[in-house]
C-alpha positions as CSV (number, residue, x, y, z in Angstrom):
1,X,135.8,117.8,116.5
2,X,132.4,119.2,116.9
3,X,132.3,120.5,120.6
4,X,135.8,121.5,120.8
5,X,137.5,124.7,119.1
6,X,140.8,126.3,119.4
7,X,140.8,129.6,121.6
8,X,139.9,131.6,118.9
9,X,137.2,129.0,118.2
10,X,137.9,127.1,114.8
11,X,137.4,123.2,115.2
12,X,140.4,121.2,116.6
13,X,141.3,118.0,114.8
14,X,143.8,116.3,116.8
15,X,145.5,114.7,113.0
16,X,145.9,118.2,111.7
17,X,146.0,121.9,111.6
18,X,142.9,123.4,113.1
19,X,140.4,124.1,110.5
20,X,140.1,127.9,110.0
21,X,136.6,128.8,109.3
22,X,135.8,130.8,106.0
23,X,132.4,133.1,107.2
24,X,130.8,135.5,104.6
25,X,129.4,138.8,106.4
26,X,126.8,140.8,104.3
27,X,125.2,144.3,105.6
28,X,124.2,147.1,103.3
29,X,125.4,149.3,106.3
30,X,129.3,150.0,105.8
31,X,130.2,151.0,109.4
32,X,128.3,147.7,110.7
33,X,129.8,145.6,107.9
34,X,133.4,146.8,108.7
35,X,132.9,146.3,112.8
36,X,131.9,142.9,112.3
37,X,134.8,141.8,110.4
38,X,137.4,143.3,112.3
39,X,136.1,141.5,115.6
40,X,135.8,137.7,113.2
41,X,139.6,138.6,112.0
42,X,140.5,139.1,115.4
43,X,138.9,135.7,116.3
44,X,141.3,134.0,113.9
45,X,138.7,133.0,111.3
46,X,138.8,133.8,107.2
47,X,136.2,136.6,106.7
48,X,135.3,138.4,103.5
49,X,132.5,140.9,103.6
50,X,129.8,142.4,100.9
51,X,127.7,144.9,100.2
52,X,124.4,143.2,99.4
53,X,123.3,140.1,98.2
54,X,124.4,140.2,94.4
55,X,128.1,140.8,95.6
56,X,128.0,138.0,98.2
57,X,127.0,135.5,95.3
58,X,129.9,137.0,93.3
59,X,132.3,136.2,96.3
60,X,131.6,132.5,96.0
61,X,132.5,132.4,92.6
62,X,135.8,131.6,93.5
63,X,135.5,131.3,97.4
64,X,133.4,129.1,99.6
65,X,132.3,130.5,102.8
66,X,131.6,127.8,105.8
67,X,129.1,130.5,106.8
68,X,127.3,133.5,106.1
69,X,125.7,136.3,108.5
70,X,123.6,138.6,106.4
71,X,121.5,141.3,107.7
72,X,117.6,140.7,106.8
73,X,116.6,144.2,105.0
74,X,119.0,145.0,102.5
75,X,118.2,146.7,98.9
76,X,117.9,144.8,95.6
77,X,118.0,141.6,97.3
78,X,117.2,140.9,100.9
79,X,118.8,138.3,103.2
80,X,115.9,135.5,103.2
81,X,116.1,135.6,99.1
82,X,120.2,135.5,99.8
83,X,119.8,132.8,101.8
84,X,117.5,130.6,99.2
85,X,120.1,130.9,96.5
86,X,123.2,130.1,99.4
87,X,121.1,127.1,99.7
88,X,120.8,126.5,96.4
89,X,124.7,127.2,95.3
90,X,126.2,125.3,98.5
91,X,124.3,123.1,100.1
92,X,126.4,122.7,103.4
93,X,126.8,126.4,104.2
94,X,125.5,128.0,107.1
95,X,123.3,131.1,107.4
96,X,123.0,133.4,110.3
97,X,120.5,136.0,109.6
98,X,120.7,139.4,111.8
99,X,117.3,141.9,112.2
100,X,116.6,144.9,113.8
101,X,115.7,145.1,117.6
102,X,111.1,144.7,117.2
103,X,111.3,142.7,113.6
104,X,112.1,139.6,114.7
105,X,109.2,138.4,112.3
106,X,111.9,138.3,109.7
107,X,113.7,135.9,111.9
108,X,110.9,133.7,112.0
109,X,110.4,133.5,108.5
110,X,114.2,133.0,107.9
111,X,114.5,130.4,110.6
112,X,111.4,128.5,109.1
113,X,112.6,128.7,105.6
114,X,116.3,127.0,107.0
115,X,118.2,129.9,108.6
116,X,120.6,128.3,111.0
117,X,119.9,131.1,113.8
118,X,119.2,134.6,114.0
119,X,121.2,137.7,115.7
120,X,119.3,141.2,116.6
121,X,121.4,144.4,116.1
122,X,122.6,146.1,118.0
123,X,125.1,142.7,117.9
124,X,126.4,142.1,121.3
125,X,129.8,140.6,120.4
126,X,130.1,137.7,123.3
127,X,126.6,136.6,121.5
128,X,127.5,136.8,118.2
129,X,130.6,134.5,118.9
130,X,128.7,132.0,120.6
131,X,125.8,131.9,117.8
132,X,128.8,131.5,115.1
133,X,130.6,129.1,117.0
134,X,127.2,126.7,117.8
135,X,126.5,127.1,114.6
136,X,129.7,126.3,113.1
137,X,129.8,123.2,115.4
138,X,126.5,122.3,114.1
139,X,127.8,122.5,110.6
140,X,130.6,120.0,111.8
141,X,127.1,117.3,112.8
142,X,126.1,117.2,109.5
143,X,128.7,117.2,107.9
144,X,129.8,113.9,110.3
145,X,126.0,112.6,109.8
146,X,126.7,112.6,106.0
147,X,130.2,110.7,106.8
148,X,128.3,108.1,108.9
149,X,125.4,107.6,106.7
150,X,128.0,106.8,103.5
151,X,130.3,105.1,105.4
152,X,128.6,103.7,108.3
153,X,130.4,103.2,111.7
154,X,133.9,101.1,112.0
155,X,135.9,99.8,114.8
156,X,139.0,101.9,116.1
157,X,140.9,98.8,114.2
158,X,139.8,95.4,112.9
159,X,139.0,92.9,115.2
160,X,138.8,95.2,117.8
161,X,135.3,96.3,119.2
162,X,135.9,99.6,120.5
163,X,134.3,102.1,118.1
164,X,135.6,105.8,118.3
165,X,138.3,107.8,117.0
166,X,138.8,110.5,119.3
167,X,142.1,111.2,120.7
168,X,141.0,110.1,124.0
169,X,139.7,106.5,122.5
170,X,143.2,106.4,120.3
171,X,145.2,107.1,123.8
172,X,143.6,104.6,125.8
173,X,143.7,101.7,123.1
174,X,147.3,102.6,122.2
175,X,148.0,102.1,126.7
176,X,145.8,98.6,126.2
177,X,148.1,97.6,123.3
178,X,151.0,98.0,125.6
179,X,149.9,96.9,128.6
180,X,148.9,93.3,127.1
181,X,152.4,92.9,125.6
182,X,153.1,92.3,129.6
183,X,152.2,89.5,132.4
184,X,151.4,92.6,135.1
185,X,148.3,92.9,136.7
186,X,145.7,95.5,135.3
187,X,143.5,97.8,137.3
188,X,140.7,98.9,134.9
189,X,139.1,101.7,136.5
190,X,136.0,104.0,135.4
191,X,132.4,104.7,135.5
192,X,129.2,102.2,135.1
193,X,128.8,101.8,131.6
194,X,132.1,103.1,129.8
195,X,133.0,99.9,128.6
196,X,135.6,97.9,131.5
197,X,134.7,94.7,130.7
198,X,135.6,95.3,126.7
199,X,138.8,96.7,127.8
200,X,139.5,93.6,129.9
201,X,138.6,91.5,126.9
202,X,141.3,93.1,124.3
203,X,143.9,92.9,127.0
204,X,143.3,89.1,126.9
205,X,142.8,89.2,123.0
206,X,146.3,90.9,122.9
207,X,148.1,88.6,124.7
208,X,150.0,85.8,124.5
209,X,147.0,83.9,127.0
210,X,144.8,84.8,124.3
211,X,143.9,81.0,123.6
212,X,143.4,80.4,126.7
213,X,140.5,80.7,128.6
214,X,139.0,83.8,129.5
215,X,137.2,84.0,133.1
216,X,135.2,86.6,134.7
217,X,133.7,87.0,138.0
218,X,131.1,89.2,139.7
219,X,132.3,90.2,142.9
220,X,129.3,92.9,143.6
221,X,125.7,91.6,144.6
222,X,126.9,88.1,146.0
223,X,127.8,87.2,149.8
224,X,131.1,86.5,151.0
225,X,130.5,82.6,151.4
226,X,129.2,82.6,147.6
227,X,131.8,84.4,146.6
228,X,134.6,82.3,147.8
229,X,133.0,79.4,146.4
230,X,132.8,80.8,142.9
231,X,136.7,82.0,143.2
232,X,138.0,79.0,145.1
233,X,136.1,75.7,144.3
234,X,135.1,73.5,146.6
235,X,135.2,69.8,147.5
236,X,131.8,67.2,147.7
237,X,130.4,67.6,151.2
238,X,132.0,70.9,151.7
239,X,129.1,72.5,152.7
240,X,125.6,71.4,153.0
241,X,124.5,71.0,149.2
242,X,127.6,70.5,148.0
243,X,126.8,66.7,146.3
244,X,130.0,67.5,143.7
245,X,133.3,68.4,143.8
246,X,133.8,71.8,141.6
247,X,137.0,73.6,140.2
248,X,136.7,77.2,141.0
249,X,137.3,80.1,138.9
250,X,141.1,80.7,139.6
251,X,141.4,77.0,138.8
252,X,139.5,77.6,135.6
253,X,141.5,80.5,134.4
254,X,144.8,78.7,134.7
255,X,146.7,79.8,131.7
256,X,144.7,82.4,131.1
257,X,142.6,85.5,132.2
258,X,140.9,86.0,135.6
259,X,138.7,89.1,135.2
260,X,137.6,90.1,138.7
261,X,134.8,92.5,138.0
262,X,134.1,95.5,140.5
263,X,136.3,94.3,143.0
264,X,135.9,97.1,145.0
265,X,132.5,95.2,146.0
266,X,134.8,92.2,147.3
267,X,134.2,91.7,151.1
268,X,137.7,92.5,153.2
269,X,136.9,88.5,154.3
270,X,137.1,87.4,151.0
271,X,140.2,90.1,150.1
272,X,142.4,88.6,152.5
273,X,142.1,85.1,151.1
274,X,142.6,86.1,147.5
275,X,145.8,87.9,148.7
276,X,147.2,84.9,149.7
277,X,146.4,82.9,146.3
278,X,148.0,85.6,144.8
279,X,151.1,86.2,146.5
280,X,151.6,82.1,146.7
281,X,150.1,81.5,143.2
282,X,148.6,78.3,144.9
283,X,145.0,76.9,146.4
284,X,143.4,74.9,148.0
285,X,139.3,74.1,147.2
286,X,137.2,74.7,150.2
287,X,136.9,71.5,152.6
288,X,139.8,70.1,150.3
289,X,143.6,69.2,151.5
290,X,145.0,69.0,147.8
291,X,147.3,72.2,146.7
292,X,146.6,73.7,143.0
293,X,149.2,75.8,141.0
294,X,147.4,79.3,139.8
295,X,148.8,80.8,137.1
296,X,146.0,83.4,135.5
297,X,146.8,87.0,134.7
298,X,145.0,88.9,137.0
299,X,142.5,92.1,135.6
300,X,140.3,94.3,138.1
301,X,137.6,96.8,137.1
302,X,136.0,98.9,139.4
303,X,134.0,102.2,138.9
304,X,134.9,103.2,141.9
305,X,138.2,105.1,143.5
306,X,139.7,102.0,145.2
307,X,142.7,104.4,146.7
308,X,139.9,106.6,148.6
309,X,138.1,103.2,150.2
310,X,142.0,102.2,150.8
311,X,142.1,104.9,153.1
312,X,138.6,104.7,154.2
313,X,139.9,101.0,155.2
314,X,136.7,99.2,152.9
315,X,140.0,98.0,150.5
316,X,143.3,95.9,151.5
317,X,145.9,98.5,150.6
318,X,148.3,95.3,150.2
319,X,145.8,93.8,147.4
320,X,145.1,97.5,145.9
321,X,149.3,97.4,145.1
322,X,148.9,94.4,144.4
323,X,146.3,94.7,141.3
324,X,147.6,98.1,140.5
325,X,150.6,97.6,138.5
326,X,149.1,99.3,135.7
327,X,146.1,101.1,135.7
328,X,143.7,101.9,133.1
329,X,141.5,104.8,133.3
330,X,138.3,105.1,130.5
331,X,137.2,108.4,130.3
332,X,133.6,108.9,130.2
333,X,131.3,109.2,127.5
334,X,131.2,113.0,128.3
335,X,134.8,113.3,128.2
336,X,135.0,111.6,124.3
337,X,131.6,113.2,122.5
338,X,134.0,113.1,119.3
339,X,132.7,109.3,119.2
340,X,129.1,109.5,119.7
341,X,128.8,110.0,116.3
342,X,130.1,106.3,115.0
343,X,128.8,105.0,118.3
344,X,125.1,106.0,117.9
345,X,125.6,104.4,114.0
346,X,126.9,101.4,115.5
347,X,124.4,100.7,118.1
348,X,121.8,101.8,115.2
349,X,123.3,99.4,112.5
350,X,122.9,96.3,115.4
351,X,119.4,97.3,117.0
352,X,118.2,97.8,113.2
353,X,119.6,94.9,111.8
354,X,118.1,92.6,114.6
355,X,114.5,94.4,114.6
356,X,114.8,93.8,110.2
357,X,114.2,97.5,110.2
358,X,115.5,99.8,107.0
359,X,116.6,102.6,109.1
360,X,119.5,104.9,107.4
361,X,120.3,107.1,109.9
362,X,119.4,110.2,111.9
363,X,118.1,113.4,111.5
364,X,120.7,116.3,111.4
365,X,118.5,117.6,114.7
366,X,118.4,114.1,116.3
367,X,122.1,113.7,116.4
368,X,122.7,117.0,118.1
369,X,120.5,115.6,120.7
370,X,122.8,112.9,121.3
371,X,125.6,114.5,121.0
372,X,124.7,117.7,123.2
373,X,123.4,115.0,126.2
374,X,125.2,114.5,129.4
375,X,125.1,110.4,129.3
376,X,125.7,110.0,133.0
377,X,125.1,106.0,132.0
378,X,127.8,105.9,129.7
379,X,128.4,104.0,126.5
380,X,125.1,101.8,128.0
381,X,122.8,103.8,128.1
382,X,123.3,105.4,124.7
383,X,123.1,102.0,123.8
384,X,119.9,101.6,125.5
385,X,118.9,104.8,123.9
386,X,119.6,104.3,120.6
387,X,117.5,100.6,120.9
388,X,114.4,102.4,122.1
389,X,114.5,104.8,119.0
390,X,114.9,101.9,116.4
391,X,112.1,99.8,118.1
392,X,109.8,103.6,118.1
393,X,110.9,104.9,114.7
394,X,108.3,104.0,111.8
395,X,110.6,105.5,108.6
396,X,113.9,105.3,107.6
397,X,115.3,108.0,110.0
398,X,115.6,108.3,113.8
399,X,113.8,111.3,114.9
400,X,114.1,113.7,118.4
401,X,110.2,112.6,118.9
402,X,112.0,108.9,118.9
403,X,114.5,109.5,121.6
404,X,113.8,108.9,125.7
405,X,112.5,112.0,127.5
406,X,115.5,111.5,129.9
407,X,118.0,112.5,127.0
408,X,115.7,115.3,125.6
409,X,115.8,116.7,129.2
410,X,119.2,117.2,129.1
411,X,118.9,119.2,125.9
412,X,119.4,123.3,126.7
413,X,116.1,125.0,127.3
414,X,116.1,126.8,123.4
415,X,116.0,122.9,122.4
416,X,113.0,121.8,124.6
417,X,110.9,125.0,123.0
418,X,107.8,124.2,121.3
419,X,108.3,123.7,117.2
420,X,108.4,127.0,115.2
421,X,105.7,126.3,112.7
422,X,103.0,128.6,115.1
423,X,104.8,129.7,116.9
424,X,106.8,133.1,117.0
425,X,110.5,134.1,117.5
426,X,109.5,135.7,120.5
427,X,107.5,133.3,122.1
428,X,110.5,130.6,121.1
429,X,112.5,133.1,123.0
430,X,110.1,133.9,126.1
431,X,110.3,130.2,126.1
432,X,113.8,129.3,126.8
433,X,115.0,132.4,128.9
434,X,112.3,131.3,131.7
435,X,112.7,127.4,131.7
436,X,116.3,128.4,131.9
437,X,116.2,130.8,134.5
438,X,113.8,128.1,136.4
439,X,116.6,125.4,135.8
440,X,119.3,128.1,137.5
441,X,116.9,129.0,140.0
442,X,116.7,132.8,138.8
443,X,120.6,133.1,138.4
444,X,120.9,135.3,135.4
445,X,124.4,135.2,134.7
446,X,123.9,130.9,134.7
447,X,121.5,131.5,132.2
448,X,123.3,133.9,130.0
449,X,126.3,131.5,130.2
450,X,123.4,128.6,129.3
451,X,122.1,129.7,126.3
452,X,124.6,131.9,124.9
453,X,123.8,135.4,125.4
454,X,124.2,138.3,127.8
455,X,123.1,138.9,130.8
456,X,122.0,142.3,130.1
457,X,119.7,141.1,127.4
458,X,117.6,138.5,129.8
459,X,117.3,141.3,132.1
460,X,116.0,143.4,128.9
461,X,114.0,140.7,128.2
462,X,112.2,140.1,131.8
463,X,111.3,143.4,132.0
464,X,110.0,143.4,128.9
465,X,107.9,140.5,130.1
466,X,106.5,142.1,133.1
467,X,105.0,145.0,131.1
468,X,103.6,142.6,129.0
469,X,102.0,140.6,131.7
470,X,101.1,143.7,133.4
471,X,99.0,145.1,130.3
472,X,97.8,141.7,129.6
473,X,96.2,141.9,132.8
474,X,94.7,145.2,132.5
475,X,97.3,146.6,135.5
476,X,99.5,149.7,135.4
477,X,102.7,149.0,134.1
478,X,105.0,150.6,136.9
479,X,108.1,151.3,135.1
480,X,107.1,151.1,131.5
481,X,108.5,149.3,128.4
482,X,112.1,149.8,128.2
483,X,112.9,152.1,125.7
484,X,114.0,150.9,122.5
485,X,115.4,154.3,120.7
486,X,118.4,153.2,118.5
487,X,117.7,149.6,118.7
488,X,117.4,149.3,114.9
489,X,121.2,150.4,114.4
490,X,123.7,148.4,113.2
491,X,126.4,149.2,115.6
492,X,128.7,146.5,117.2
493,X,128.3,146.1,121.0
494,X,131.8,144.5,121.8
495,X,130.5,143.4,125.8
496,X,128.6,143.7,128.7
């Protein structure tokens, strides 16, 4: 979907073909116009070219292009006025406006009257395919945000709570079906946050235990003696404080579902005397003589690799093989961004609904936040996330200003930079190439790779910079700007 392309970078849908992007290039300059769509065709996407603007709207008379790059000076009609009636004609087309080297004001104004981003010639081609291809991804947000604002967010099938539809969702639930057909035991394995416990609760929902009862226990946070107390039951007088007789959670389950959450927590102590319930499929209560059948599908979680502490001796390898007869892995949030999307809508549509907010949806902006973020807390804390904004937001629409600053620090540097409006092009891009290069630790390949451009141009840039600074400070520039001499021509530079 919207961070994944083919190799030659249209969007994959896992249902179909790949989507073959239509793109629109415009240039008065034949030469440059001609370069550029030879190295698009070569890239697999659908390009037409034209001449100036008037011949560009006569392409989409009978063509509609997913994007257009048109260069900013062109005769009769330039590309900002081009632009304006794109906008007008097709509402969900791109536009990626290209200026000479030193006139980057005409990317400012483009970009604040709605260009999607902004190439200087001469193009350097590994930068023009990552401009088309953010933006092109881009395009694929709104036109998802428009999806989820008509139709809201579903689950991955009725009565089931897991919301995405990414392949990776669609595999694991298809492996859940399957599994819960079965008696085995299920190892449920992933991160903090991804969504075990749900997981556990379809395989018992699927089931043919699924009207029976459906138990879970915590095995992380509570000591051993605790622990075999909640598991096993216990007799009056047991222990000190034990007034009452009590059936423990295997007992409870019978018929059922045990769930033993984050068993990889489970003292070895405590291990060893589950094993033996297991194997026997019988108990006894604690300070008790009487013998109780178990008969309770068993399901682990743990988030983390119970093989590795196997080895590392924290784990019974006899109760790992045990509890791994079929294992479940949930990929993280990172690993499925395809269903942020309908997740952040579903977590809006709850949070909303019990704050009695009238909140719609997000901005175009805001959900690129949350889809470009790392989540390292999973499913959770987008959840978490997503509540803050609806208890911050004030109108109808979640807003960047509305999300935590530990998912806005995740965004890429060109993100974090201050708003256009005041500031310029330059400045915007002064902006990013240093934070970057602060976040790499002065790396410039890592930042090229970062935010989409070439090395050779942040090392333009920085020396640029320290000439600036230099004058700025009334100091002798020692080697002098870098010289600019053919930097308004349109040629096509194909690399480093």
């Amino acid at each position: 979907m919207m961070d994944t392309f083919s190799r030659r970078g249209s969007p994959v849908n896992a249902d179909c073909a790949p989507h073959v992007a239509n793109i629109l290039v415009v240039d008065d300059e034949p030469s440059a116009r001609a370069a550029l769509v030879d190295l698009l065709r070569e890239e697999g996407f659908t390009v037409r070219s034209a001449a100036d603007g008037f011949k560009a709207l006569g392409q989409m008379d009978d063509w509609t292009p997913d994007l257009v790059i048109t260069d900013v000076k062109m005769p009769g009609m330039d590309g900002i006025e081009l632009m304006a009636k794109v906008r007008d004609r097709l509402e969900g087309t791109a536009v990626v406006v290209m200026t000479a080297f030193g006139s980057v004001e005409h990317a400012v104004s483009a970009m604040q009257q709605g260009a999607d981003d902004y190439l200087t010639k001469p193009v350097h081609f590994p930068e023009l395919l990552t401009v088309v291809r953010r933006v092109l991804a881009n395009d694929e947000v709104r036109r998802e945000n428009a999806r989820l604002r008509a139709t809201g967010a579903a689950p991955i099938s009725p009565g089931v709570e897991w919301i995405g539809q990414s392949k990776e969702s669609r595999d694991l639930i298809a492996l859940v079906r399957q599994a819960a057909t079965t008696d085995t035991s299920v190892l449920i394995q992933g991160e903090p946050g991804t969504g075990k416990e749900l997981i556990a609760q379809m395989l018992h929902m699927w089931s043919s235990r699924s009207e029976a009862p459906f138990v879970a226990v915590a095995c992380a946070g509570t000591d051993p003696e605790a622990l075999e107390r909640e598991l096993f039951g216990h007799e009056a007088g047991a222990f000190a404080g034990a007034t009452t007789q009590r059936d423990g959670k295997l007992v409870k389950a019978v018929g059922g579902t045990l769930v033993l959450d984050d068993v990889g927590e489970m003292p070895l102590g405590v291990q060893a005397k589950l094993l033996r319930v297991l194997q026997e499929k019988r108990l006894q209560r604690i300070g008790g003589d009487e013998t109780f059948d178990v008969d309770a599908r068993v399901i682990a979680t743990s988030h983390r690799d119970l093989l590795e502490d196997v080895r590392a001796g924290r784990f019974r390898e006899d109760l790992f093989y045990l509890l791994d007869v079929v294992t479940l892995s949930i990929p993280a949030l990172a690993q499925r961004r395809e269903d942020l999307p309908v997740l952040a809508m579903h977590f809006l549509e709850r949070h909303a609904s019990k704050c009695g907010k009238e909140i719609h949806g997000f901005s175009d902006r805001a959900l690129r936040v949350l889809v470009g973020a790392d989540w390292p807390g999973n499913v959770r804390q987008l959840e978490n996330c997503i509540q803050r904004a609806v208890v911050m937001c004030q109108g109808t629409e979640i807003e960047p200003k509305h999300l935590p600053r530990d998912v806005m620090a995740h965004v890429r540097a060109a993100d974090e930079a201050p708003p256009i409006p005041g500031s310029s092009m330059s400045e915007l891009e002064r902006y990013a190439i240093l934070k970057t290069l602060e976040h790499v630790r002065g790396s410039t390949s890592k930042a090229a790779e970062i935010l989409g451009i070439s090395p050779r141009k942040i090392q333009y840039r920085l020396a640029e910079y320290r000439g600036a600074d230099a004058a700025a400070a009334g100091a002798e520039s020692e080697g002098g700007e870098p010289s600019t001499a053919g930097s308004a021509s349109a040629n096509v530079d194909r690399g480093d």
